[in-house]
Backbone as a chain_set.jsonl record, in Angstrom:
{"seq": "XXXXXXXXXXXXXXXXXXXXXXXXXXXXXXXXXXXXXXXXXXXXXXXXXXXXXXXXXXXXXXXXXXXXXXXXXXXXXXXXX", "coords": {"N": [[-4.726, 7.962, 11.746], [-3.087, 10.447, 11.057], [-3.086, 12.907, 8.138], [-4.296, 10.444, 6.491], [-6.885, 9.455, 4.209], [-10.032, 8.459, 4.435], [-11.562, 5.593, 3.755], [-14.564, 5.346, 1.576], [-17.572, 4.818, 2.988], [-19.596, 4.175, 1.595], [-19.083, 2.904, -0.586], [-16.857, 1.184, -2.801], [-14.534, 2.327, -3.557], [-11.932, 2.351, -2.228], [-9.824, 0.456, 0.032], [-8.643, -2.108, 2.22], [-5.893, -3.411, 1.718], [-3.77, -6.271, 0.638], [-0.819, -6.0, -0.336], [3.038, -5.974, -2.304], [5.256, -3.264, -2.269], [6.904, -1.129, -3.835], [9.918, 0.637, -2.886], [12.367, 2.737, -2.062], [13.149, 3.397, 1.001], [12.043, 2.315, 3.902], [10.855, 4.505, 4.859], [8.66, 5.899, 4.266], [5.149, 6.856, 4.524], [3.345, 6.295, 2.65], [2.444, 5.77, -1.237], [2.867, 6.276, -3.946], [0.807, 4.789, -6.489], [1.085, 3.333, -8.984], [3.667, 2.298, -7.756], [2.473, 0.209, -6.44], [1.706, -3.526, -5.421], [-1.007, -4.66, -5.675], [-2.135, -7.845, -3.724], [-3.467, -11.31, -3.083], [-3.325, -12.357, -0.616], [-1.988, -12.411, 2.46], [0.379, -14.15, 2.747], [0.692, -14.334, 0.24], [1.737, -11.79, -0.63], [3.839, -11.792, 1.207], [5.396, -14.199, 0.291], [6.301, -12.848, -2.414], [7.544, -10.48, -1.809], [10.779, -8.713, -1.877], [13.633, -7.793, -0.554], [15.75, -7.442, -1.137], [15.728, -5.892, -3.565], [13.878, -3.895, -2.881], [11.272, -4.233, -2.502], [8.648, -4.707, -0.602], [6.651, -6.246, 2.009], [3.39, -5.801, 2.426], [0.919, -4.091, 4.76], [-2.166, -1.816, 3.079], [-4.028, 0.769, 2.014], [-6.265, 2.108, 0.131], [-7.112, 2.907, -3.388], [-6.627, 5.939, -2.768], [-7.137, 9.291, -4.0], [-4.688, 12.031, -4.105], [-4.525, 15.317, -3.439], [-2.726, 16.161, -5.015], [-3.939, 15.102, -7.32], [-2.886, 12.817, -8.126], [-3.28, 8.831, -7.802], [-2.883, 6.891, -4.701], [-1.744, 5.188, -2.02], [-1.993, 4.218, 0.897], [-0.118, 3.482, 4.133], [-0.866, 0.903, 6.125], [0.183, -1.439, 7.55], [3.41, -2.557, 7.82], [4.626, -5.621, 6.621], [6.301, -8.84, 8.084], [8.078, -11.151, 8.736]], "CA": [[-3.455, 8.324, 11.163], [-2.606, 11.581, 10.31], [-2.998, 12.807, 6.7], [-5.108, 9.259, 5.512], [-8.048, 9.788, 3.176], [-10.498, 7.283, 5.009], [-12.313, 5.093, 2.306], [-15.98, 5.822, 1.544], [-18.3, 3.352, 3.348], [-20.772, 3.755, 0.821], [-18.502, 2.808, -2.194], [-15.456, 0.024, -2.738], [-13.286, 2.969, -3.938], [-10.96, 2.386, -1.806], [-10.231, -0.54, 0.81], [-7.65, -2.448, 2.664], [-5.47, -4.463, 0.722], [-2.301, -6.716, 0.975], [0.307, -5.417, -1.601], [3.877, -5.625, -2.585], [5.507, -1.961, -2.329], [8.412, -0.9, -4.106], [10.246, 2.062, -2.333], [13.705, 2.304, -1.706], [13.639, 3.363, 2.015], [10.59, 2.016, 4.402], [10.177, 5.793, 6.032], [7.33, 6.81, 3.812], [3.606, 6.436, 4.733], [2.284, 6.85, 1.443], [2.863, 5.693, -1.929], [2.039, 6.089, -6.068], [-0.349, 3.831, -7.187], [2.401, 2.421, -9.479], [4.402, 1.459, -6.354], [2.0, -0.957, -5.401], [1.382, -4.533, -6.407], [-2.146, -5.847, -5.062], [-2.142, -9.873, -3.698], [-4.533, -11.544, -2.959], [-3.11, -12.432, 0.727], [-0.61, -11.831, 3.136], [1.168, -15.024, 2.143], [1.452, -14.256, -1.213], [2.845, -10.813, -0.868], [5.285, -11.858, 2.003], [6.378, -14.881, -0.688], [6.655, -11.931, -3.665], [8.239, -9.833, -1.287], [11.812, -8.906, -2.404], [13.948, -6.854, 0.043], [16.674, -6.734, -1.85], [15.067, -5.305, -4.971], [13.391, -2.204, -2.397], [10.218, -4.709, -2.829], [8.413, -4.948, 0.987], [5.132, -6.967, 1.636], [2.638, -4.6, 3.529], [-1.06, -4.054, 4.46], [-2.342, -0.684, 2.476], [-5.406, 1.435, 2.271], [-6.351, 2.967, -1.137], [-6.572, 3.464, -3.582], [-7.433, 7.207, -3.116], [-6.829, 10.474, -4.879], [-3.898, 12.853, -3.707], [-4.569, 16.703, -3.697], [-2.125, 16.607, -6.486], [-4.162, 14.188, -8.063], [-2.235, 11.085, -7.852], [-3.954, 7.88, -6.848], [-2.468, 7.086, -3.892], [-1.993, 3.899, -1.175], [-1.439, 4.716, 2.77], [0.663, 2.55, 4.89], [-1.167, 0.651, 7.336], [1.464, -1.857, 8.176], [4.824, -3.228, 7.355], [4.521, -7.321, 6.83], [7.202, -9.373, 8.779], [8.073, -12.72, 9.443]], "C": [[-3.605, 9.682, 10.487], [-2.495, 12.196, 8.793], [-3.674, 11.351, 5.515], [-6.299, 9.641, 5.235], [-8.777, 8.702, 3.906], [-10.953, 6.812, 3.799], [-13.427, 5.131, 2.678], [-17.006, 4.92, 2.049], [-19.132, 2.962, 2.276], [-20.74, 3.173, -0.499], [-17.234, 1.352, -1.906], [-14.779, 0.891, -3.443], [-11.982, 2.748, -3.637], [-11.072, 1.109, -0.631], [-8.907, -1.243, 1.187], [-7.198, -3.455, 2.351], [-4.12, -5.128, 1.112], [-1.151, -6.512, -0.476], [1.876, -5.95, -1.159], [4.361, -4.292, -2.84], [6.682, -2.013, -2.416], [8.951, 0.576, -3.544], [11.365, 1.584, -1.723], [13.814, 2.769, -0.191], [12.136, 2.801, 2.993], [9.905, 3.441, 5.545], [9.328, 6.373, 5.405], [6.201, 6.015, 4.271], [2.458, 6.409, 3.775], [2.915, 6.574, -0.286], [1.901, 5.923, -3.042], [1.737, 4.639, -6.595], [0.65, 3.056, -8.178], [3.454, 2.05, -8.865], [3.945, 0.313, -5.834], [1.178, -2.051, -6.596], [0.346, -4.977, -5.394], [-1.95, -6.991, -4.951], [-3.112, -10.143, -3.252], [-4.7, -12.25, -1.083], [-2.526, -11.888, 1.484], [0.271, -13.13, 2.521], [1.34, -15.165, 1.266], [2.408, -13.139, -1.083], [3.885, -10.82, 0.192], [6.549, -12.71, 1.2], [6.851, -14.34, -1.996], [7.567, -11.013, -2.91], [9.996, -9.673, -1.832], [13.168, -8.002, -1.501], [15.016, -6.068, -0.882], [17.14, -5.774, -3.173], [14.611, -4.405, -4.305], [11.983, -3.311, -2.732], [10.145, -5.084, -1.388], [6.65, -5.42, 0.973], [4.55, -5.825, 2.894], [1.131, -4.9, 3.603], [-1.196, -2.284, 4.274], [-3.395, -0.314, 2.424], [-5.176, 2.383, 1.139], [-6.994, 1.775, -1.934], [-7.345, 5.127, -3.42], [-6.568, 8.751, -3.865], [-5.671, 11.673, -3.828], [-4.941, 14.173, -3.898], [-3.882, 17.32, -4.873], [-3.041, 15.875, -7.474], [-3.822, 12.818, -8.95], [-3.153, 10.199, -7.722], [-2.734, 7.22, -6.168], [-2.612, 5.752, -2.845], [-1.556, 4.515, -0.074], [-0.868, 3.077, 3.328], [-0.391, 2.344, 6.027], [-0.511, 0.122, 7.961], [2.467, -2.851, 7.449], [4.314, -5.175, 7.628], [5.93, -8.036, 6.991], [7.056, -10.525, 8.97], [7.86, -13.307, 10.571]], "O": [[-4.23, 9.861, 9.442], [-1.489, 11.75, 8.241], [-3.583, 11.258, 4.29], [-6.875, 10.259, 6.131], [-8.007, 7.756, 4.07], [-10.801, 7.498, 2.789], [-13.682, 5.007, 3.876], [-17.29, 4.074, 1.201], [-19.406, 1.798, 1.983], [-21.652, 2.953, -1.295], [-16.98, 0.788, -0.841], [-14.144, 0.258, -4.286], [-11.037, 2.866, -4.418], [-12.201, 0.722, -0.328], [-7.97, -0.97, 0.437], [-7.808, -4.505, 2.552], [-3.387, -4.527, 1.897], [-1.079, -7.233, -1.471], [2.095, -6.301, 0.0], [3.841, -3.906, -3.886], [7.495, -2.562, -1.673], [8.313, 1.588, -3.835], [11.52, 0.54, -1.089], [14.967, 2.468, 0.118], [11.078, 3.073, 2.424], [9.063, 3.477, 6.443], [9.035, 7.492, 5.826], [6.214, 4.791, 4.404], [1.237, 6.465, 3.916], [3.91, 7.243, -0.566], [0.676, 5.825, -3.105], [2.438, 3.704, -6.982], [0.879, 1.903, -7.814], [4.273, 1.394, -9.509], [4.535, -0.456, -5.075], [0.57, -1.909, -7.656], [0.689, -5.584, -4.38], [-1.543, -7.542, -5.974], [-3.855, -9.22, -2.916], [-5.741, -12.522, -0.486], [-2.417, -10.673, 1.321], [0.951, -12.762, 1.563], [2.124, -16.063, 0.956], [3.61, -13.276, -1.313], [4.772, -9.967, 0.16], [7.76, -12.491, 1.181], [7.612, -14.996, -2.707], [8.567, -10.749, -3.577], [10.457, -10.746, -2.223], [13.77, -7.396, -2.387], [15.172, -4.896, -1.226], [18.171, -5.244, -3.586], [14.769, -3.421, -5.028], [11.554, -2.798, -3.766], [11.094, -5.623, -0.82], [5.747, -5.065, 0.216], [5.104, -5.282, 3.85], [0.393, -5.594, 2.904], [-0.589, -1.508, 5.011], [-4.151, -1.172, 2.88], [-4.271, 3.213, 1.065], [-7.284, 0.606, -1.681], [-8.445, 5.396, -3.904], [-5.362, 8.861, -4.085], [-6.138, 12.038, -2.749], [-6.033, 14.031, -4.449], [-4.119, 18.349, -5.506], [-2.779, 16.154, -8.644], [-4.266, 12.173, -9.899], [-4.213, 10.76, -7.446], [-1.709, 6.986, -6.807], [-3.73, 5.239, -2.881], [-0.69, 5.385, -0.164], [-1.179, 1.941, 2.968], [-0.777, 3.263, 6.749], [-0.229, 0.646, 9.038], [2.188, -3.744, 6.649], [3.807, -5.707, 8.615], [6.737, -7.858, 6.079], [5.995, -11.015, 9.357], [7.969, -14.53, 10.662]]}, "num_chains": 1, "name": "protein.A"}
């Protein structure tokens, strides 16, 4: 993917996680670290999921550091029923 920070093999900096992501449209690939709610499954964050609140269950990759210096989550994929 284009523009993703890979995560460090040699570290748990960063790593692929199942989150809750708040964002009001689903065309970004990339969110602020305060956008995203870590779970501990997919079946939790599909049952936290909220659409109608802009709340979408996903699988994510981060957290890593922007260029602005953000910390930062990448979209790996949208979670669906």
């Amino acid at each position: 993917m284009r523009g993703l920070v890979p995560p460090d093999p040699e570290g748990n900096a960063s790593g692929i996680e199942y989150a809750v992501v708040y964002v009001p449209s689903r065309s970004r690939n990339r969110f602020p670290a305060g956008c995203v709610e870590i779970k501990a499954c997919a079946a939790e964050a599909m049952d936290d999921a909220s659409p109608e609140n802009n709340k979408y269950a996903a699988r994510v990759s981060g957290p890593s550091k922007s260029s602005e210096g953000q910390y930062i989550f990448y979209l790996l994929e949208w979670l669906t029923e």
